[in-house]
C-alpha positions, 0 to 999 in steps of 0.5 A: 766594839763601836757604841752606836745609838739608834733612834728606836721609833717604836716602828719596825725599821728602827727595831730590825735597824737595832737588831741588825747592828746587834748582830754584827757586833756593835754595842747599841743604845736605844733612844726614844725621841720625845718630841713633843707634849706642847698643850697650847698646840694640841695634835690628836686626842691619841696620844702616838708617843706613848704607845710607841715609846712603850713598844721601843721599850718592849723591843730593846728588853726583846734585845737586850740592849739599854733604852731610855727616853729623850725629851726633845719637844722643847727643841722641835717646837723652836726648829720645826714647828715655829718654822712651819708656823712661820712658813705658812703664815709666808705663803710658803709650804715648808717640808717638817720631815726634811727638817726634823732630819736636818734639826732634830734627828742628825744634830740634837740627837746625834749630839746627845749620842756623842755625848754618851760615847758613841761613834754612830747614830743609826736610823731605820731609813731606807738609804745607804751610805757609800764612802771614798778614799781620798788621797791624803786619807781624807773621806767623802761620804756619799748618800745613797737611794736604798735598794727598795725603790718604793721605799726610798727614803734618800730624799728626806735626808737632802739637808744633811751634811759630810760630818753628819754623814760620818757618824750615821749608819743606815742597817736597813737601806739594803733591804726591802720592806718585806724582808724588813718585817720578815726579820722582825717576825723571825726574831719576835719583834712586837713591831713586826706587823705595825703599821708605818706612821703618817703625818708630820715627823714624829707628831702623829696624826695630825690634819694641818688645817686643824693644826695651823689654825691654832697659831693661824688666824681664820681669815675668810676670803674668795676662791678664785677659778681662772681659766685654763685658756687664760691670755697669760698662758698662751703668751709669746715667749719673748726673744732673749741676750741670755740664757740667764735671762731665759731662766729668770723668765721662765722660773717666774710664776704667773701674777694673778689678779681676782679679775682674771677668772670668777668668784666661785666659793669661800675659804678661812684663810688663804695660808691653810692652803698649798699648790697642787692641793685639791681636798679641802675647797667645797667647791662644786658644780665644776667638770672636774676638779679644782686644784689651787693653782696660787695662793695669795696671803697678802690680799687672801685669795686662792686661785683654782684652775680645773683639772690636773691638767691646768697649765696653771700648775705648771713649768719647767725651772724654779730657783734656789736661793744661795742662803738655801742652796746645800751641797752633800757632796761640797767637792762637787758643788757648782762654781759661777756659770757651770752647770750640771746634768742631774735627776731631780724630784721636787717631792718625796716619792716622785720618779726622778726628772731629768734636769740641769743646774746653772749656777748663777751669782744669787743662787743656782737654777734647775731647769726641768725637761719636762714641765712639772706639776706643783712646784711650790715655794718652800719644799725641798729640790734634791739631785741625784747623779745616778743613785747619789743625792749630791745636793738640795735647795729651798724653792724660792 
């Protein structure tokens, strides 16, 4: 019998995840991750955790299997939060889900699992895992979307890599939401009908703004409206030597400067803000609605543009530095000036783009046949050949 640890949540997937590898024979563990207790940087007065760890209990009894509880919170405030921290104080908008997976889940935890003797770890994502045999008897391990497209949940795991993906299982990748709390039902699990969670990776309900504000000073500045009929908008494309010159021009953002459009309202801090984000402005009196088309944390300033529609929100190629380049599937990854036909998303739940990657000497480009909306600094690119993740990179 192969020992597998499963992070039990406390949520529906987790606990029909446990109970399917039960099924089949394993020898499981449940593990609830505590991630966090830190009072200098208060959350929510509800406290999430406790009602979930009590109903990761409750769910392993139902079981049959061991539970304990691991506190990882001192972990997750060096790897994850200070990172965000860090990043917004950067201007950039870093994604906690993908690095929780990356930092907490498939190398804290399943380091914690291997220490107990365990071959697996499992989680409740909806994604598969696919493996080919190699010549040699080697293995390359493959990252596949889940079968519930609405669901799919390959994305936030585009950081990890082919020794973490050995030692992970995925029960549930091959079946819907419905059907996944239909199991639960069937079998008398108490999370059958929970809600799923939201905000940030394991920490509950959180408002970011409220949230930053606790390490990040306000600092009141202006909020800037530029037209959408802007002179730098309608600029002829200059005529270029290289293909490589072309992608360095076009992967640029525009420079905006507080003389471009007007004054039309106050902020506390241009950092508590990101690209793309409409809530949170009390702006009025616009046609439609403003959308921060830039934010500047060295001079304060965001810059608006209305509607979404704005040609400020959009272009067709970003950059990816090598240092934040990642390649899942390492045999596949992209020597000096090749390049590659992929599908892409710049965010969890959008529709795969069509794109193709160049691979330069400082990093790798992805350029876009469509323009995309909100292409923002410090989120995560992930691509796809059909239904297989096969890298990831920051956007630079």
């Amino acid at each position: 019998m192969k020992k597998v640890v499963v992070g039990l949540s406390g949520g529906v997937d987790s606990s029909v995840a446990a109970y399917l590898l039960k099924e089949q024979g394993y020898e499981v563990i449940g593990l609830f991750m505590k991630n966090w207790h830190d009072d200098s940087v208060t959350i929510s007065e509800e406290c999430p955790w406790l009602e979930d760890s009590n109903d990761a209990l409750i769910v392993a009894e139902k079981l049959g299997i061991p539970f304990q509880t691991i506190d990882l919170s001192a972990e997750y405030k060096e790897r994850i939060v200070d990172y965000m921290f860090d990043e917004y104080e950067k201007g950039r908008t870093p994604n906690p889900d993908v690095l929780c997976n990356r930092e907490i889940k498939f190398d804290v935890f399943l380091k914690i699992a291997l220490q107990l003797g365990a071959d697996y770890v499992a989680t409740g994502h909806y994604c598969r895992k696919g493996t080919l045999q190699n010549t040699g008897g080697s293995k390359t391990y493959r990252l596949l979307a889940g079968e519930d497209g609405n669901k799919d949940q390959s994305y936030f795991l585009c950081q990890l890599s082919q020794e973490q993906l050995s030692r992970t299982l995925f029960p549930i990748g091959e079946l819907t939401k419905p059907e996944v709390r239909q199991i639960a039902a069937d079998n008398g699990l108490i999370t059958a009908g929970k809600k799923d969670s939201q905000g940030l990776c394991f920490i509950g309900k959180v408002r970011l703004p409220d949230f930053l504000q606790q390490k990040l000073k306000p600092k009141k500045g202006v909020i800037v409206e530029v037209p959408s009929d802007d002179s730098q908008y309608n600029r002829l494309q200059p005529k270029f030597a290289t293909l490589r010159e072309e992608l360095a021009y076009r992967s640029k953002k525009p420079k905006y400067h507080i003389e471009d459009g007007k004054v039309v309202g106050e902020h506390q801090g241009a950092h508590y803000f990101t690209k793309g984000q409409r809530k949170g402005l009390d702006v009025g009196g616009t046609k439609e609605p403003l959308f921060v088309i830039e934010t500047d944390v060295v001079e304060n300033v965001i810059y608006t543009g209305q509607g979404k529609s704005h040609p400020g929100l959009y272009r067709n190629t970003l950059f990816v530095s090598n240092d934040e380049l990642h390649w899942l599937r390492p045999d596949l990854a992209l020597q000096l000036d090749e390049k590659m036909e992929v599908m892409a998303r710049i965010r969890y739940r959008q529709p795969l783009q069509k794109a193709t990657l160049y691979k330069v000497d400082g990093g790798l480009y992805v350029d876009f046949e469509e323009k995309q909306s909100a292409i923002t600094e410090g989120q995560f690119v992930a691509w796809y050949i059909t239904d297989e993740l096969i890298g990831s990179g920051v956007i630079s």
